[in-house]
N, C-alpha and C positions, 0 to 999 in steps of 0.2 A: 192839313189835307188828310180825309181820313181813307184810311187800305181795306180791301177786304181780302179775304183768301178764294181763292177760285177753286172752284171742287172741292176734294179732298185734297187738293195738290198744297205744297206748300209754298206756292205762288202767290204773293199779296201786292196785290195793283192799284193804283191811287182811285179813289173814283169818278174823278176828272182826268180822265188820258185822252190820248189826242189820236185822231185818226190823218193816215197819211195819203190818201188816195190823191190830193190835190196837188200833190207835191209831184207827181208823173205829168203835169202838164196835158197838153191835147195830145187825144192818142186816139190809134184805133186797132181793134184786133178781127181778125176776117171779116173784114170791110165795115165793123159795123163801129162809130165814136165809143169811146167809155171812158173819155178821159176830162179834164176838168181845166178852164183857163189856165196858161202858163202860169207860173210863181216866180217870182224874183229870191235867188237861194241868199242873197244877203237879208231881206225881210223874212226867209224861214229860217234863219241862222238866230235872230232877233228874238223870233216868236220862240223859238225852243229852249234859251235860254230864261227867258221870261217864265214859261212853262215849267221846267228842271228847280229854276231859284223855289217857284210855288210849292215844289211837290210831286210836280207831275215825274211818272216813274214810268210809265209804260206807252208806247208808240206802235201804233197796228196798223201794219205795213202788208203789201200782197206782191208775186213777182209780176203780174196783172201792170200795178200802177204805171203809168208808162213806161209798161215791158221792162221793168228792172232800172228803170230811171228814178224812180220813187224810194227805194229800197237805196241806191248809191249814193241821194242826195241824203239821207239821213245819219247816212256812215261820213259822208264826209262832214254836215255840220255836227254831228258830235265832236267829230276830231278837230274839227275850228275852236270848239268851244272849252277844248282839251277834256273834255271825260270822256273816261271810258265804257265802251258801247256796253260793256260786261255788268254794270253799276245799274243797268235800267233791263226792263223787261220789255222783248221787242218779240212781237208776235207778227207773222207773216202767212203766205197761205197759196194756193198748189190749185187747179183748177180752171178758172178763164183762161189763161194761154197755153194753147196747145203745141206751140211751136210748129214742129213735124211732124208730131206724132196724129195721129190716129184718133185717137181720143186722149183728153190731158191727163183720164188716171190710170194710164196704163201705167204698170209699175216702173218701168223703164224712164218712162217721162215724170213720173217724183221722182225719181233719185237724181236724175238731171238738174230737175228746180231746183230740189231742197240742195244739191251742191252750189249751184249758180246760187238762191239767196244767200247762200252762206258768204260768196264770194263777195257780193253785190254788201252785205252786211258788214264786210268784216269782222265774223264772227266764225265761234269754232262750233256754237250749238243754237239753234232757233228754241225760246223759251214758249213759244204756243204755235205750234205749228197747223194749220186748220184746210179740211177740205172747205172750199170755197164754195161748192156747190152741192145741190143733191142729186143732182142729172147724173148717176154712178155709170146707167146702160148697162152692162153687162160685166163691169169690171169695181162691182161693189168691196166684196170678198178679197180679192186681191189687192186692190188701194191701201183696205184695212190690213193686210198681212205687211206691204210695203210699210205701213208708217208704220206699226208695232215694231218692225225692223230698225226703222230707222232710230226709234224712241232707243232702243236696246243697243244699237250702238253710238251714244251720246249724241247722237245730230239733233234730236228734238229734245224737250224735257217733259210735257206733255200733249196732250192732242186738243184738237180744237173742230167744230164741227160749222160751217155756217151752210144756211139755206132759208129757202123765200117760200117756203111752205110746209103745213103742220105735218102733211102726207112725207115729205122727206126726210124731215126731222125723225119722223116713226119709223122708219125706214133706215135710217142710218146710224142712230144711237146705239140699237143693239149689238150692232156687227161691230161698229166703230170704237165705241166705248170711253166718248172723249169726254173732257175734264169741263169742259166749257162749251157754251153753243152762243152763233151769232147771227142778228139779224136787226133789220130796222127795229125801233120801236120808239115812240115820238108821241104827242097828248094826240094826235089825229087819227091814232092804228097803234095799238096796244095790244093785237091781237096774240102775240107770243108770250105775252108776260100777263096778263089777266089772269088771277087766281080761278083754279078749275079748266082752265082752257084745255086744250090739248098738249101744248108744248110745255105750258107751267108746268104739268102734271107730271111730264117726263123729266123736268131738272127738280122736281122733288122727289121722284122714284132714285132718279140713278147719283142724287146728290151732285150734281152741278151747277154751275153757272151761269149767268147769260151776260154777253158783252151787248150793249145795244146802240148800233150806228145808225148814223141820221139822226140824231134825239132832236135837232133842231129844224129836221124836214126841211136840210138843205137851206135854210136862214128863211125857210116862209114863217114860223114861226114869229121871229124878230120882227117881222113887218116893218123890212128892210124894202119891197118892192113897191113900187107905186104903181096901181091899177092901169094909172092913165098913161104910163108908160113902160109898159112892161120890158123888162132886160131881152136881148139881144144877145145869143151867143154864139161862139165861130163852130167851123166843123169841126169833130174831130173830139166837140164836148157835150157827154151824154145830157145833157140839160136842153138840148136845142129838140124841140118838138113836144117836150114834156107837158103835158096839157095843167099843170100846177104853174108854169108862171105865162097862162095865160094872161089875160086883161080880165075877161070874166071868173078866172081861177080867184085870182087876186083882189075882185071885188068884192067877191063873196066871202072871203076871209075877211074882211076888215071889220064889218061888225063884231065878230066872233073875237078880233084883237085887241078892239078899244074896249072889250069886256073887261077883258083880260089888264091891259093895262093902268081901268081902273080903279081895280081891285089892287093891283102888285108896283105900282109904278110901269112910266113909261119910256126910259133909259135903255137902250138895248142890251145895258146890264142886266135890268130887271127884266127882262122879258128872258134872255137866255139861263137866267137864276129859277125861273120860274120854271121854263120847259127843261129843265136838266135835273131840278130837283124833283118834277114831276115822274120822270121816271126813274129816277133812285128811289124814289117809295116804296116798287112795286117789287115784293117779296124777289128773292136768288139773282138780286142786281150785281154783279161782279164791278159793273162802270159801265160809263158811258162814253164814247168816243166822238164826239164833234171833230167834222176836220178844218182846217187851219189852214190862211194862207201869209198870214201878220203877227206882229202883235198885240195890235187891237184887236183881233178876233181871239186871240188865246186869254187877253185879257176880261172881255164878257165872258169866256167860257167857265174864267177860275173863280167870277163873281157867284158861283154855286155852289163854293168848294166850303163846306162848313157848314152849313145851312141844312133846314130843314122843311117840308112844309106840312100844316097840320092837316087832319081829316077834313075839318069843315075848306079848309084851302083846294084838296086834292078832288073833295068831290064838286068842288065849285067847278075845276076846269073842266071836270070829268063832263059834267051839266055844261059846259059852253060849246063845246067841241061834238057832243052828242048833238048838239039843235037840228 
């Protein structure tokens, strides 16, 4: 499994880590779903070990995931599986739930979180601690003094920045000054990490990283879904209304996957080797975080771990995905 180092920090993260969002089960925050089918904690107990044996060193966790149920499940299956949470790099994040407060970055409400994750972690210090969004409102300047604080008094180790567009990223870097930035990025939407873009441009100025979730666009990549029956999901999981697992979403992917698959193989190994290596190509790749509900699914993830794919491969997809 190969590491890289994140920023200038001296953080080095597997490039296969796993993301934890799934592990909060169905949830919702001011009325709205953002959480993902329950999980059975003995099959993530399974899957993490599977992950850990590989290599896998880092778990990206938010107090979001159902509301601190995500973060708890993770601290208890470490300790099932007797390591210690201190041996892995766990990164978590401040933003989607506002509790009581007013707005989530009011300083008062990070300091609340970032105690509660720590509780929720069993940990003494968050090793990437990250604003989750770029929606600052008027309490940009201040979030950033809060977490500089908190960095300075050992609760974090470095910062983390994530958001869903290039205008916030520009917006939040300077003030923020964090080590690492995160957002989608998958062969369908590349938008953050394409050389020259706006955002590449910013983690080559200020020499940082990018973490990128979703690599697997949510398993449509896999061409796990079948058209003629598209999934069904309960309330309470942000996937229900999502116009990507339509029936016409999903038709119109399949030519573009049996490209794919016969070029790369057709194994949901090779399909997830293929979209995870595709975006570890793309220059200031820190890793990629697929999230996890098995061991089968951690097992496709690590079918990537080593691997490499060439130019005439990268611009093949590039060319598939563009049509």
């Amino acid at each position: 499994m190969k590491t890289h180092k994140l920023g200038t920090s001296d953080i080095e993260v597997s490039e296969i880590s796993l993301g934890c969002w799934t592990m909060g089960g169905l949830n919702w925050v001011n009325g709205r779903p953002n959480g993902w089918a329950n999980v059975d904690e003995g099959e993530v107990t399974a899957a993490v070990k599977k992950a850990v044996d590989a290599g896998v060193n880092h778990f990206d966790n938010a107090d979001v995931y159902g509301n601190g149920k995500a973060e708890q499940m993770l601290a208890r299956v470490l300790k099932k599986l007797g390591l210690k949470s201190e041996d892995f790099i766990i990164a978590t994040k401040v933003g989607h739930f506002p509790g009581t407060a007013a707005h989530a970055y009011e300083p008062a409400h990070i300091r609340h979180q970032c105690e509660q994750s720590l509780i929720n972690l069993q940990r003494e210090t968050i090793d990437i601690y990250y604003f989750h969004h770029g929606s600052f409102g008027d309490h940009l300047e201040e979030a950033a003094v809060t977490m500089d604080a908190l960095v300075k008094e050992g609760k974090v180790r470095i910062k983390g920045q994530s958001a869903y567009s290039a205008d916030d990223f520009e917006r939040a870097v300077p003030v923020v000054k964090p080590q690492v930035l995160q957002s989608w990025a998958h062969a369908l939407d590349t938008q953050f990490i394409t050389p020259g873009s706006p955002v590449s441009n910013l983690l080559e100025k200020h020499n940082m990283s990018f973490v990128a979730f979703s690599p697997l666009c949510q398993g449509i990549l896999l061409d796990k879904f079948d058209p003629g029956n598209p999934p069904k999901f309960e309330e309470g999981d942000h996937r229900k209304g999502d116009r990507r697992f339509t029936a016409d979403y999903l038709r119109g992917m399949k030519p573009k996957l049996e490209k794919i698959k016969a070029r790369f193989g057709s194994s949901t190994e090779d399909m997830a080797a293929v979209a995870l290596n595709y975006v570890l190509s793309f220059p200031n790749l820190g890793c990629v975080i697929p999230g996890f509900r098995n061991e089968r699914q951690v097992s496709c993830n690590l079918a990537a771990a080593g691997q490499m794919l060439s130019k005439d491969d990268t611009e093949f997809i590039r060319g598939v995905f563009a049509e």
